[in-house]
N, CA, C and O atoms as a Tinker XYZ file with bonds, in Angstrom:
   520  protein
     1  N     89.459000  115.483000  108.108000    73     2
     2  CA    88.581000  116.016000  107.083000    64     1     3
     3  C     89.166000  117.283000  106.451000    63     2     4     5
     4  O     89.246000  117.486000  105.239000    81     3
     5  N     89.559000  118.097000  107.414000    73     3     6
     6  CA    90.151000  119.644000  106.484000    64     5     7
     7  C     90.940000  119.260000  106.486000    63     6     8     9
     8  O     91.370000  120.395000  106.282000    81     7
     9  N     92.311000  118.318000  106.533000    73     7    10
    10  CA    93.513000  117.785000  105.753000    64     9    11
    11  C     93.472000  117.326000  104.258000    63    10    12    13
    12  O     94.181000  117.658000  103.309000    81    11
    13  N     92.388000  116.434000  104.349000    73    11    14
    14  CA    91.936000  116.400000  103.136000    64    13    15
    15  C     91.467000  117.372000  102.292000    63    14    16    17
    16  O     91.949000  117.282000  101.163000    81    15
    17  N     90.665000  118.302000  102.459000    73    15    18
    18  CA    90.475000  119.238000  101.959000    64    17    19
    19  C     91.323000  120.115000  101.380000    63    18    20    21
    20  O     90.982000  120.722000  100.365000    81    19
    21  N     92.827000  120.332000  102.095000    73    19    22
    22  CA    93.843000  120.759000  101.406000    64    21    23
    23  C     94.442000  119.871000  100.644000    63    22    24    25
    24  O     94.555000  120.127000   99.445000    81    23
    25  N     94.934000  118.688000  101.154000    73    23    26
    26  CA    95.286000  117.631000   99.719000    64    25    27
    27  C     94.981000  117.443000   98.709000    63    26    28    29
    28  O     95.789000  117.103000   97.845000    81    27
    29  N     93.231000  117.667000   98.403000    73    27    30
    30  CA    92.272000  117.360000   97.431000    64    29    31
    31  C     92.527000  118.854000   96.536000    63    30    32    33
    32  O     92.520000  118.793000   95.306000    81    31
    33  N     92.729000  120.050000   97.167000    73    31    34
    34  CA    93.487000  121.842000   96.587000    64    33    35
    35  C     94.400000  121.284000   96.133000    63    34    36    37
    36  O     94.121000  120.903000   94.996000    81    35
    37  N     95.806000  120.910000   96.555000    73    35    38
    38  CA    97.147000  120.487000   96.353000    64    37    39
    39  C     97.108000  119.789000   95.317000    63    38    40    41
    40  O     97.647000  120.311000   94.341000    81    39
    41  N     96.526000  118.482000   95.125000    73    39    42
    42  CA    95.915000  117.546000   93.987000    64    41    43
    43  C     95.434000  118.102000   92.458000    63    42    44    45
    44  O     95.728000  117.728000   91.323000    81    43
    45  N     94.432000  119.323000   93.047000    73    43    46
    46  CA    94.036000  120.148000   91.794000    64    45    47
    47  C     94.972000  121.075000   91.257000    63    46    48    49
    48  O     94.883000  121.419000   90.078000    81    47
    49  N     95.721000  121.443000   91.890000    73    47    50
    50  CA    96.918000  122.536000   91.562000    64    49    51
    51  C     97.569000  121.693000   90.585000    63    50    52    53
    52  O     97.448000  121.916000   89.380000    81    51
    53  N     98.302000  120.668000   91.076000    73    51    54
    54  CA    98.691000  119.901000   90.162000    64    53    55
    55  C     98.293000  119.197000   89.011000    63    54    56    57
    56  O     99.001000  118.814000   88.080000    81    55
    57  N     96.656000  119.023000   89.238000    73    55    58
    58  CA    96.916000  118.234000   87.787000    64    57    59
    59  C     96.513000  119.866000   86.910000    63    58    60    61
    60  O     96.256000  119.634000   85.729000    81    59
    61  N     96.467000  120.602000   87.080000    73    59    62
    62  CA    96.098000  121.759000   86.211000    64    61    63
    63  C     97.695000  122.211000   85.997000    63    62    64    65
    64  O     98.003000  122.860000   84.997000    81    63
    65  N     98.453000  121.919000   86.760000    73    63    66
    66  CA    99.437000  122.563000   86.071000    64    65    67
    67  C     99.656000  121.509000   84.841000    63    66    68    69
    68  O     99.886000  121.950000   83.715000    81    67
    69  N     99.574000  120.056000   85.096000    73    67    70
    70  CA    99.943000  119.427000   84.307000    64    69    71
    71  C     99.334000  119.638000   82.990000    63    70    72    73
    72  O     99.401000  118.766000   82.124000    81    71
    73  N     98.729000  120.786000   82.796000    73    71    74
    74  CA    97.691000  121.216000   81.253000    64    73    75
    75  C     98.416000  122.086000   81.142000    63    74    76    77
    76  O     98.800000  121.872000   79.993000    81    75
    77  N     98.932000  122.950000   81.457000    73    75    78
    78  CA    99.628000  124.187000   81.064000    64    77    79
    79  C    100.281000  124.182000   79.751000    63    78    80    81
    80  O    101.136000  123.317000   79.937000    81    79
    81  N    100.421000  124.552000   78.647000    73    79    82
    82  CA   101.369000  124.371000   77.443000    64    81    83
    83  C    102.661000  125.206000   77.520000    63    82    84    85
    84  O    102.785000  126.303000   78.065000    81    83
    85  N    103.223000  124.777000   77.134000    73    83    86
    86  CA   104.764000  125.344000   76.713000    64    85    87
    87  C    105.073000  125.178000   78.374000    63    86    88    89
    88  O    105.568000  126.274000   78.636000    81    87
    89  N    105.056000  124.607000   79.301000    73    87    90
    90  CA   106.226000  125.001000   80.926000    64    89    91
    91  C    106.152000  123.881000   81.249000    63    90    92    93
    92  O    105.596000  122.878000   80.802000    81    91
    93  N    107.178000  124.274000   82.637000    73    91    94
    94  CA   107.263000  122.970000   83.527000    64    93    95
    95  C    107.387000  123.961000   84.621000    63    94    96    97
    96  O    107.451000  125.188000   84.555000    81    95
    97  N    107.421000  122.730000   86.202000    73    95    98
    98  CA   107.350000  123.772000   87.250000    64    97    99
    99  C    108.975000  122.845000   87.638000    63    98   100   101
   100  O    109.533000  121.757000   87.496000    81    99
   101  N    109.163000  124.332000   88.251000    73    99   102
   102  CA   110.660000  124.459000   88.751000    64   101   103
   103  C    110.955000  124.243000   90.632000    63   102   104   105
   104  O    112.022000  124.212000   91.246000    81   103
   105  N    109.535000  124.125000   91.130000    73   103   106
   106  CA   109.208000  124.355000   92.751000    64   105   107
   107  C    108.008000  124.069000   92.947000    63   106   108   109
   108  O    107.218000  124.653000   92.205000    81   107
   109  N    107.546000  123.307000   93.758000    73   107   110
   110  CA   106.513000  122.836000   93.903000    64   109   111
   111  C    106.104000  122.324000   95.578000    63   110   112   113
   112  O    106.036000  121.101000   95.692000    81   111
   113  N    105.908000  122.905000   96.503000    73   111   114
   114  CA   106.382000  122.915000   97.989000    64   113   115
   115  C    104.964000  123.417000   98.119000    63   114   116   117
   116  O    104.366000  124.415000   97.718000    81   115
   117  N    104.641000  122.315000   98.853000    73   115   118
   118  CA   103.098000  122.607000   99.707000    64   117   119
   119  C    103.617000  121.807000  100.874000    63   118   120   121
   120  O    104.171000  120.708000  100.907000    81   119
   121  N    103.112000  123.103000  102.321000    73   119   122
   122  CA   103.474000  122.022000  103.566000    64   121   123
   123  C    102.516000  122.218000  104.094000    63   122   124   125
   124  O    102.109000  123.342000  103.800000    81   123
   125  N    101.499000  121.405000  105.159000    73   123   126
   126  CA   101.061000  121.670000  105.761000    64   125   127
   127  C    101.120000  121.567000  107.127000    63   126   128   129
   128  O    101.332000  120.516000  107.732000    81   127
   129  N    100.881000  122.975000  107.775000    73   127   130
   130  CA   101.308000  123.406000  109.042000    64   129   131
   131  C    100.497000  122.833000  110.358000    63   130   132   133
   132  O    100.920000  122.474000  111.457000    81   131
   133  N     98.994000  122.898000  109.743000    73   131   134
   134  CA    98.321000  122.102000  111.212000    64   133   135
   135  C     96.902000  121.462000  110.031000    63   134   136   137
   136  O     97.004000  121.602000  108.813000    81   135
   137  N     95.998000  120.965000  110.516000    73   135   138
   138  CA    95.095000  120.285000  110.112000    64   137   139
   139  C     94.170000  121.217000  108.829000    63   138   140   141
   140  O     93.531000  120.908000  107.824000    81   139
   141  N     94.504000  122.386000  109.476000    73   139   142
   142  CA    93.520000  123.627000  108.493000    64   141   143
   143  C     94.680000  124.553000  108.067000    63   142   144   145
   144  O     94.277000  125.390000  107.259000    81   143
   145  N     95.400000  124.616000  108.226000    73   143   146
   146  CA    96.449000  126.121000  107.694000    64   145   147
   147  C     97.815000  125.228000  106.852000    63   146   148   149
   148  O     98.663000  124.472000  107.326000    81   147
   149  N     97.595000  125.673000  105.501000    73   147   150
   150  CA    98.808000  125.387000  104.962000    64   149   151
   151  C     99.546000  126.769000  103.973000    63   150   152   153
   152  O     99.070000  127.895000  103.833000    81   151
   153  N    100.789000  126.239000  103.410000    73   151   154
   154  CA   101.213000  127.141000  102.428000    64   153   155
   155  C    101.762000  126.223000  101.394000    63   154   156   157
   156  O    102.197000  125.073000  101.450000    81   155
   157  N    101.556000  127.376000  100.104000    73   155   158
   158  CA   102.272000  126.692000   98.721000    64   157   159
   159  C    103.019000  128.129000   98.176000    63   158   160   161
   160  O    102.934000  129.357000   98.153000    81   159
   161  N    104.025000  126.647000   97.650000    73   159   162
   162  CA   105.019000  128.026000   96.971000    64   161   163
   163  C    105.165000  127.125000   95.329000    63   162   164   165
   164  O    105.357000  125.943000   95.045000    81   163
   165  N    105.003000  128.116000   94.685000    73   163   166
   166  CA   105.532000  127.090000   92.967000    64   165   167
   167  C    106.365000  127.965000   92.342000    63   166   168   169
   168  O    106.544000  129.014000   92.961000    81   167
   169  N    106.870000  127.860000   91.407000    73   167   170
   170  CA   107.623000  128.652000   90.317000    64   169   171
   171  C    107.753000  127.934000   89.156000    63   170   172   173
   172  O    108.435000  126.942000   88.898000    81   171
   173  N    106.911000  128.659000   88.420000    73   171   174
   174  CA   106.739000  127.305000   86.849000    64   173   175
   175  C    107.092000  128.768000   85.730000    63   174   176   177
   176  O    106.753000  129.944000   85.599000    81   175
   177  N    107.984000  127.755000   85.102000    73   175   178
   178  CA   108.232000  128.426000   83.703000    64   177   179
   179  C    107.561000  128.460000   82.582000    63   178   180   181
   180  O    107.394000  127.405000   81.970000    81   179
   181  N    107.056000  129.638000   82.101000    73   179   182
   182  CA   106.748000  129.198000   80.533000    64   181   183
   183  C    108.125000  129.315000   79.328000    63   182   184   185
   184  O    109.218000  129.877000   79.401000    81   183
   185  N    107.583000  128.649000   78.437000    73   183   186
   186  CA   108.564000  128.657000   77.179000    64   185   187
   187  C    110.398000  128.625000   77.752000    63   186   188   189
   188  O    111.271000  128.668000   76.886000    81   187
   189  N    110.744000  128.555000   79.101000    73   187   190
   190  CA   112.089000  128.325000   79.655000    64   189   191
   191  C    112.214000  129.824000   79.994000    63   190   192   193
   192  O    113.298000  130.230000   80.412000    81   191
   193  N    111.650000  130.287000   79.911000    73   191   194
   194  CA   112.199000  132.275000   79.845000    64   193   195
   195  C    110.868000  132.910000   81.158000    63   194   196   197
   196  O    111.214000  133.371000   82.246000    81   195
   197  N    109.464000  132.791000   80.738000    73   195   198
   198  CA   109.239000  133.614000   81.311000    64   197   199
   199  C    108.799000  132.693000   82.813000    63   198   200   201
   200  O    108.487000  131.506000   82.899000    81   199
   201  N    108.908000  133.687000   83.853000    73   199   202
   202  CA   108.597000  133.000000   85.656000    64   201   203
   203  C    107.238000  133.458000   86.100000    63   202   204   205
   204  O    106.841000  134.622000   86.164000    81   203
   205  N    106.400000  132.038000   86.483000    73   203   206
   206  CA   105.019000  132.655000   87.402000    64   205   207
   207  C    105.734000  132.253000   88.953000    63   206   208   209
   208  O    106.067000  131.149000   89.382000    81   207
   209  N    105.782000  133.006000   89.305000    73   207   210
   210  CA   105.831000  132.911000   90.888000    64   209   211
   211  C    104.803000  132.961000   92.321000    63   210   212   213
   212  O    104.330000  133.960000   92.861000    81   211
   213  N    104.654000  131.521000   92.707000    73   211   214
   214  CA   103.311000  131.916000   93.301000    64   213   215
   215  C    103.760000  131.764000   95.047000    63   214   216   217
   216  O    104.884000  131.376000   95.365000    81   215
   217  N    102.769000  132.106000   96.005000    73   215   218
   218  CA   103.022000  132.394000   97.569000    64   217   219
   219  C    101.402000  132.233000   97.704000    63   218   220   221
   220  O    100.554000  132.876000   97.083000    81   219
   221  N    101.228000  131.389000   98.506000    73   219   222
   222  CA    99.769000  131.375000   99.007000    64   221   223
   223  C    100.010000  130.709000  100.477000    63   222   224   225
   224  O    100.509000  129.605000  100.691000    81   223
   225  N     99.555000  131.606000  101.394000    73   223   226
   226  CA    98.722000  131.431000  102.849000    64   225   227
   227  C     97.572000  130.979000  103.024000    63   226   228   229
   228  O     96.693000  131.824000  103.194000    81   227
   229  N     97.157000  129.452000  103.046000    73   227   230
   230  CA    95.974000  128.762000  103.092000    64   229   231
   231  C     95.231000  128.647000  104.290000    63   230   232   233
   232  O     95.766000  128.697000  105.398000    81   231
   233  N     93.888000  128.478000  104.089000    73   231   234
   234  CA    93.073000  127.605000  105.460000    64   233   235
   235  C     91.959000  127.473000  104.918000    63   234   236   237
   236  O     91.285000  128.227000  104.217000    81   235
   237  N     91.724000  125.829000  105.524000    73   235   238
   238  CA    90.749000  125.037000  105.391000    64   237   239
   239  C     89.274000  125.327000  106.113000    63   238   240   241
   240  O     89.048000  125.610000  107.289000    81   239
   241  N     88.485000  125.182000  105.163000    73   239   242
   242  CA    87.020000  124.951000  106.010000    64   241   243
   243  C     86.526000  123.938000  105.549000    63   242   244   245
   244  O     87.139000  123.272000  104.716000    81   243
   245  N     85.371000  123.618000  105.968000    73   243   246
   246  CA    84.201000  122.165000  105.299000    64   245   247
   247  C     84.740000  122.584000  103.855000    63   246   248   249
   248  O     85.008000  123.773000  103.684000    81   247
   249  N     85.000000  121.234000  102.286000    73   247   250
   250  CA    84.941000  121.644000  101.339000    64   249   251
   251  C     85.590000  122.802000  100.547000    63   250   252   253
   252  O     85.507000  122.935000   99.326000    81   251
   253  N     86.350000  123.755000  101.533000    73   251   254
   254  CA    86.682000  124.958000  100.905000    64   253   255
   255  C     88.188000  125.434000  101.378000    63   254   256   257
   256  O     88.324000  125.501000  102.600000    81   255
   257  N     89.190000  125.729000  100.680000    73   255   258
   258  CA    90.550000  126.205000  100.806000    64   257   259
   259  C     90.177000  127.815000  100.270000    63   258   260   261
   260  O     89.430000  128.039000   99.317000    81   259
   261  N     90.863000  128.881000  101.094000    73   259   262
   262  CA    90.732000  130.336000  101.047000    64   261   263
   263  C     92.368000  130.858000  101.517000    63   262   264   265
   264  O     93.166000  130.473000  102.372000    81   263
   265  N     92.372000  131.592000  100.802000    73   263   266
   266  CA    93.669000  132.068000  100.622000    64   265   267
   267  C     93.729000  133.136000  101.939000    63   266   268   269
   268  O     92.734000  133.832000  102.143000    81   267
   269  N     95.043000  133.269000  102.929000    73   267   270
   270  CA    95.100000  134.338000  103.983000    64   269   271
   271  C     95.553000  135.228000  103.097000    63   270   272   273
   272  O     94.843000  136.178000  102.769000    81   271
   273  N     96.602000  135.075000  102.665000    73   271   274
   274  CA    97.360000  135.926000  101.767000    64   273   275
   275  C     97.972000  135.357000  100.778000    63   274   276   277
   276  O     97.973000  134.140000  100.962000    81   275
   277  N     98.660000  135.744000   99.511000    73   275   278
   278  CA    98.642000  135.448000   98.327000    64   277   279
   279  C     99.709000  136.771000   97.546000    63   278   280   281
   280  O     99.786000  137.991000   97.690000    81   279
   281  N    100.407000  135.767000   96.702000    73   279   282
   282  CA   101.160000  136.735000   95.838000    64   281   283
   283  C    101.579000  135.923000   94.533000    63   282   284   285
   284  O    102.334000  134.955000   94.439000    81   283
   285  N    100.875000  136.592000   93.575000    73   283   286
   286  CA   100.977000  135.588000   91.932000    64   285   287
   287  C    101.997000  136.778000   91.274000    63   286   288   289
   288  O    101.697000  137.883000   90.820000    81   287
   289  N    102.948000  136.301000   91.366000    73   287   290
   290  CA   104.548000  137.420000   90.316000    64   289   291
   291  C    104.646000  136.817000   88.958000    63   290   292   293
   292  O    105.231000  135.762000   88.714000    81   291
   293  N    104.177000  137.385000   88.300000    73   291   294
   294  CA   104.727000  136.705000   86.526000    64   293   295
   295  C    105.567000  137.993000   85.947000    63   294   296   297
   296  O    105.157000  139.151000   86.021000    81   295
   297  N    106.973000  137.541000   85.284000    73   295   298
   298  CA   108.102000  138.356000   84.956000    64   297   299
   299  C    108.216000  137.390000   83.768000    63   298   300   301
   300  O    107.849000  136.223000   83.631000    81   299
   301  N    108.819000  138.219000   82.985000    73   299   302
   302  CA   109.287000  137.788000   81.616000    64   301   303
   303  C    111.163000  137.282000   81.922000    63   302   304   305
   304  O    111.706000  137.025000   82.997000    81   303
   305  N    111.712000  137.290000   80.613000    73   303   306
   306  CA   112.917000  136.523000   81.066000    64   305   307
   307  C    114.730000  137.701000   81.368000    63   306   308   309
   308  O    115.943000  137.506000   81.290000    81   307
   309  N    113.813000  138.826000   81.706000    73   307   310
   310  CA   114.117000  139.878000   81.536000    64   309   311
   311  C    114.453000  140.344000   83.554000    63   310   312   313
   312  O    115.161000  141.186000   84.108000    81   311
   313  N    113.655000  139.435000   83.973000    73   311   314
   314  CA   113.460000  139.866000   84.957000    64   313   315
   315  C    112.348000  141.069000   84.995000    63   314   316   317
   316  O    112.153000  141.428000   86.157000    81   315
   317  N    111.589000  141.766000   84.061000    73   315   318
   318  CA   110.454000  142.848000   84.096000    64   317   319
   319  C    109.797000  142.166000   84.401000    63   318   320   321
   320  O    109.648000  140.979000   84.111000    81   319
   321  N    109.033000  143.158000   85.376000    73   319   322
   322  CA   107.141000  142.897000   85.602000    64   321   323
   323  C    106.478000  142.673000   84.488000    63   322   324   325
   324  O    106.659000  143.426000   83.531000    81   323
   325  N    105.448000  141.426000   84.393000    73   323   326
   326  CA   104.015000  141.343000   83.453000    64   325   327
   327  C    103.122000  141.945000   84.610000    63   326   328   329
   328  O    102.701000  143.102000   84.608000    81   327
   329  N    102.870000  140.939000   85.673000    73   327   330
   330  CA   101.846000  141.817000   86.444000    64   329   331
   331  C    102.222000  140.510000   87.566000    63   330   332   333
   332  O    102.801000  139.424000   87.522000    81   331
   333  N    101.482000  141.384000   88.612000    73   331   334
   334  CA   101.622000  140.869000   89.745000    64   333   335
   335  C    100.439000  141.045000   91.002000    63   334   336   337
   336  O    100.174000  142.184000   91.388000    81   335
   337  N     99.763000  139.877000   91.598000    73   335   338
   338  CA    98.513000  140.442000   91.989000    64   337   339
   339  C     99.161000  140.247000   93.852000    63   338   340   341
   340  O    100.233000  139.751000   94.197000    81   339
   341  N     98.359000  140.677000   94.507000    73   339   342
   342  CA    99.224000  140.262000   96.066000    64   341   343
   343  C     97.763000  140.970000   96.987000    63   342   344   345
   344  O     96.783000  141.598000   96.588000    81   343
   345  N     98.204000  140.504000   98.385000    73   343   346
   346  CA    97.072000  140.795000   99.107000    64   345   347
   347  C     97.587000  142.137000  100.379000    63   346   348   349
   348  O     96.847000  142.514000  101.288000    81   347
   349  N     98.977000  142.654000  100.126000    73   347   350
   350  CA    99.565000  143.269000  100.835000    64   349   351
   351  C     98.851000  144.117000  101.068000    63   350   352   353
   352  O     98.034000  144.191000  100.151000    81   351
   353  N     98.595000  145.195000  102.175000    73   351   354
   354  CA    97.417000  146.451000  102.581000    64   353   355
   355  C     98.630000  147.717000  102.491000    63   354   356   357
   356  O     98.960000  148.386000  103.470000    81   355
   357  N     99.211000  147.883000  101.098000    73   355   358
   358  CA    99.585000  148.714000  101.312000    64   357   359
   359  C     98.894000  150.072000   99.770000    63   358   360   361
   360  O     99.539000  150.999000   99.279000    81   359
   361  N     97.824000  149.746000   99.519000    73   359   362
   362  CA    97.509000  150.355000   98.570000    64   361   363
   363  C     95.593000  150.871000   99.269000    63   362   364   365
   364  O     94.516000  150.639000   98.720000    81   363
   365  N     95.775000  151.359000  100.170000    73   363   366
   366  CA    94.603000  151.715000  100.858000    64   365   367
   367  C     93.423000  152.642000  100.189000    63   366   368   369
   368  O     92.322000  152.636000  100.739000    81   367
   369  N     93.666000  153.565000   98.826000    73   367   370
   370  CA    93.141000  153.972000   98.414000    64   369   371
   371  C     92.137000  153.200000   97.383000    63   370   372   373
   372  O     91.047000  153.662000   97.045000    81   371
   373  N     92.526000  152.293000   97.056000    73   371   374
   374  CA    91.566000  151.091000   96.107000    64   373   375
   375  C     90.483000  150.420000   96.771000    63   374   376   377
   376  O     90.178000  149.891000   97.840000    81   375
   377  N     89.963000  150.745000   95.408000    73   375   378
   378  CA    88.768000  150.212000   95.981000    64   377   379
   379  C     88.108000  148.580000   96.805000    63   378   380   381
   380  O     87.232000  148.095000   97.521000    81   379
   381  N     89.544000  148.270000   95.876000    73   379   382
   382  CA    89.496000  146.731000   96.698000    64   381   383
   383  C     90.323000  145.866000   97.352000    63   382   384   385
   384  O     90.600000  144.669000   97.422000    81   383
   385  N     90.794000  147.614000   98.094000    73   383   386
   386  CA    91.419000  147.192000   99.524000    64   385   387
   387  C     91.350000  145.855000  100.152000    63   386   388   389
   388  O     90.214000  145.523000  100.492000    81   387
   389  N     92.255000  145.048000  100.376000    73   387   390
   390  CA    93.525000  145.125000  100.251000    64   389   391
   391  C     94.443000  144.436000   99.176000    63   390   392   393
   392  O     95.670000  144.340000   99.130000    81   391
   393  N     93.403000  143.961000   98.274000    73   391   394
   394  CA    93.384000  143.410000   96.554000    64   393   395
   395  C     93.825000  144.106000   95.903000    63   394   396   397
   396  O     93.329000  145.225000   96.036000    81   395
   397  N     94.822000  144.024000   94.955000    73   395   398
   398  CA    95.487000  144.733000   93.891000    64   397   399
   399  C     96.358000  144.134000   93.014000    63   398   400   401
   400  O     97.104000  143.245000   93.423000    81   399
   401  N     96.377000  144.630000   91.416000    73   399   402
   402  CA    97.249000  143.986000   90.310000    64   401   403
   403  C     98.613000  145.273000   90.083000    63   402   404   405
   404  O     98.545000  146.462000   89.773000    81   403
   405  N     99.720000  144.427000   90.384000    73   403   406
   406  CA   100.680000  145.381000   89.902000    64   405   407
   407  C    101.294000  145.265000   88.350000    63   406   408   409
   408  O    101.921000  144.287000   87.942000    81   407
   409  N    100.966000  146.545000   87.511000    73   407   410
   410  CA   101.527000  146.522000   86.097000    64   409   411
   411  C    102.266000  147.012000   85.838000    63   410   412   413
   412  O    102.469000  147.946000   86.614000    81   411
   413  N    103.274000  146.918000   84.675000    73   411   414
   414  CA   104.826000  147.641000   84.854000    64   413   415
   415  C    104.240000  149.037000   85.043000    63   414   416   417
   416  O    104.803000  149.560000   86.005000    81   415
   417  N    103.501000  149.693000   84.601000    73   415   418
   418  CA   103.594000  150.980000   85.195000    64   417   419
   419  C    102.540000  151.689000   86.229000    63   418   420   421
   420  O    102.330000  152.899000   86.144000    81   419
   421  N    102.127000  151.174000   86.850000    73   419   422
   422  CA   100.554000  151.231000   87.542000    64   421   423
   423  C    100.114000  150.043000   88.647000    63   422   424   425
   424  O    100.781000  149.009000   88.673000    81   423
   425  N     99.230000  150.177000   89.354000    73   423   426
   426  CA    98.769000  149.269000   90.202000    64   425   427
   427  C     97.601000  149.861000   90.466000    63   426   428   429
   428  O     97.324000  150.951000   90.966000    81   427
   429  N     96.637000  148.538000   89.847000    73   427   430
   430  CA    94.993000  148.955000   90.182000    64   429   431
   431  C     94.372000  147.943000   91.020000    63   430   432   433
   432  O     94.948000  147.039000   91.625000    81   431
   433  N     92.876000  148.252000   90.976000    73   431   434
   434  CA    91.824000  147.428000   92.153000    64   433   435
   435  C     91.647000  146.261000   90.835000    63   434   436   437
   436  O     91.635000  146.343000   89.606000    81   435
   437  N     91.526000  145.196000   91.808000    73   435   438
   438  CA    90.805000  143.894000   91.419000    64   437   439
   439  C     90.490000  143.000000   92.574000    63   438   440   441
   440  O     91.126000  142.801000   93.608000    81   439
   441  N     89.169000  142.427000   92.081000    73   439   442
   442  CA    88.869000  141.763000   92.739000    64   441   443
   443  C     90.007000  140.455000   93.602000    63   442   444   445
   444  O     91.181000  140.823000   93.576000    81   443
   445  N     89.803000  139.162000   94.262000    73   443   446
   446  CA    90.680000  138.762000   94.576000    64   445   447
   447  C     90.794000  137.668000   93.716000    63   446   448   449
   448  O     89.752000  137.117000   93.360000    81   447
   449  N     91.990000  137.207000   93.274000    73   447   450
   450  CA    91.783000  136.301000   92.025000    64   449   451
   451  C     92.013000  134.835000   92.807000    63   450   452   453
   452  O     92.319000  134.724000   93.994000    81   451
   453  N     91.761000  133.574000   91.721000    73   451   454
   454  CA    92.264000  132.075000   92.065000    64   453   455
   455  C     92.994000  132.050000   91.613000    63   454   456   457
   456  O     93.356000  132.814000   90.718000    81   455
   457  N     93.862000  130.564000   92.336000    73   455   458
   458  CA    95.344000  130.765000   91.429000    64   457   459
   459  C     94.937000  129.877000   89.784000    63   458   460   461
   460  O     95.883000  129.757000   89.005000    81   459
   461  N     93.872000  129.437000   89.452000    73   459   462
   462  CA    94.151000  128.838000   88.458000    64   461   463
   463  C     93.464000  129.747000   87.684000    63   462   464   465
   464  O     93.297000  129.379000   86.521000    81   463
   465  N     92.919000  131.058000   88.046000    73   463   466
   466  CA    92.604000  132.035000   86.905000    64   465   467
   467  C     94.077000  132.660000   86.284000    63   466   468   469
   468  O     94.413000  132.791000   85.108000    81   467
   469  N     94.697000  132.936000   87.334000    73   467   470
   470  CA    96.147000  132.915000   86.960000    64   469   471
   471  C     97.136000  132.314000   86.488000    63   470   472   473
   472  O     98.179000  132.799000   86.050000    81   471
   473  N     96.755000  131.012000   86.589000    73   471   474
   474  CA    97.671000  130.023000   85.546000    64   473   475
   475  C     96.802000  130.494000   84.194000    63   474   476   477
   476  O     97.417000  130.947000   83.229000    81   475
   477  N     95.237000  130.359000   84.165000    73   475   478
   478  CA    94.679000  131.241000   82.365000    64   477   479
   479  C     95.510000  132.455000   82.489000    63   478   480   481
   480  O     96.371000  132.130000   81.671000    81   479
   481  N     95.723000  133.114000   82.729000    73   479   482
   482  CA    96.081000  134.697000   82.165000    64   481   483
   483  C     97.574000  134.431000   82.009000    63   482   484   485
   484  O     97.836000  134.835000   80.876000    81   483
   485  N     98.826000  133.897000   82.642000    73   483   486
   486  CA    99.804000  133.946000   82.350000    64   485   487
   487  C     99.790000  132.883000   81.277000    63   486   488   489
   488  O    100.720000  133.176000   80.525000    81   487
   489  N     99.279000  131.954000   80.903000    73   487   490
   490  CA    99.339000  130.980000   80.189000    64   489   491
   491  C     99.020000  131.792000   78.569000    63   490   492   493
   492  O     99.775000  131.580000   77.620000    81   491
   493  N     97.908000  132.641000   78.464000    73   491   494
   494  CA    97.279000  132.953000   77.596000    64   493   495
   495  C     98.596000  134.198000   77.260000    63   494   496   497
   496  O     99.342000  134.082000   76.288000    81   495
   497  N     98.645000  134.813000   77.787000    73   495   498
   498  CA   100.116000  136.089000   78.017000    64   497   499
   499  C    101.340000  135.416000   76.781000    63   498   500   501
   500  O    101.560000  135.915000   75.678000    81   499
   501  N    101.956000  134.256000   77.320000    73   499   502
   502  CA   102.542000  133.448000   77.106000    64   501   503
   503  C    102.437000  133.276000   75.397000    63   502   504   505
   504  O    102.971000  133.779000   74.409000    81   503
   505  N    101.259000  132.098000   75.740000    73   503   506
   506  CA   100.845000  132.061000   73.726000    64   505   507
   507  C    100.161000  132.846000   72.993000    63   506   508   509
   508  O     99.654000  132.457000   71.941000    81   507
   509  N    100.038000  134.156000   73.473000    73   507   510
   510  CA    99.738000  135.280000   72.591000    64   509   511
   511  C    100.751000  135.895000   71.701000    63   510   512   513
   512  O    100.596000  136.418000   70.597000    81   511
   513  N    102.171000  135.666000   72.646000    73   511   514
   514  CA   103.046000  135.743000   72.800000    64   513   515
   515  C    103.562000  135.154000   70.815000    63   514   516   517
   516  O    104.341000  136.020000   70.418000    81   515
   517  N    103.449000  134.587000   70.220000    73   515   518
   518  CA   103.441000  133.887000   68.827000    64   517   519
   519  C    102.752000  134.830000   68.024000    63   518   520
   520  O    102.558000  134.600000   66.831000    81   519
């Protein structure tokens, strides 16, 4: 049952990437480790230039995949930071410890994001981008 539950995550990842405009994915590696704990790694390009880079530490409950830890990297083709959200505890003063967005010049509190709010924001980044 929670195998499925990550397959049925894995399943949705994919067909949402398959909406994405202007990219393709370059990595696409979901393993799963025991019945409830998996990881995904992707790296999808937009327009050939810019990189979303994703890292997610999964586990399953009834119906529900929750991230242990998490790191969404989007860089332009420059190799610069756009932003970068991660679950690392090294920003203890925020308010939403241990949640945080890194911007080329700053790193603030945010809540904890999904990864397919993050495929909208780099996507939208992207074709604003015109």
């Amino acid at each position: 049952m929670l195998r499925n539950t990550l397959t049925n995550y894995f399943d949705a990842v994919e067909q949402h990437l398959n909406t994405l405009p202007n990219s393709y994915v370059e990595q696409f590696n979901a393993v799963i480790l025991t019945t409830e704990r998996a990881n995904l790694k992707l790296r999808i390009r937009f327009k050939g230039k810019y990189l979303l880079a994703i890292s997610e530490a999964l586990i399953a409950t009834t119906n529900q995949v929750s991230q242990i830890d998490y790191r969404y990297h989007f860089q332009d083709e420059n190799n610069e930071l756009i932003f970068r959200y991660d679950s690392t505890p090294h920003f203890p003063n925020l308010s939403s410890f241990p949640h945080h967005k890194h911007l080329p010049d700053t790193v603030i509190a945010t809540d904890k994001p999904n990864i397919f709010q993050i495929f909208q924001e780099a996507s939208a980044l992207v074709e604003a981008e015109n």
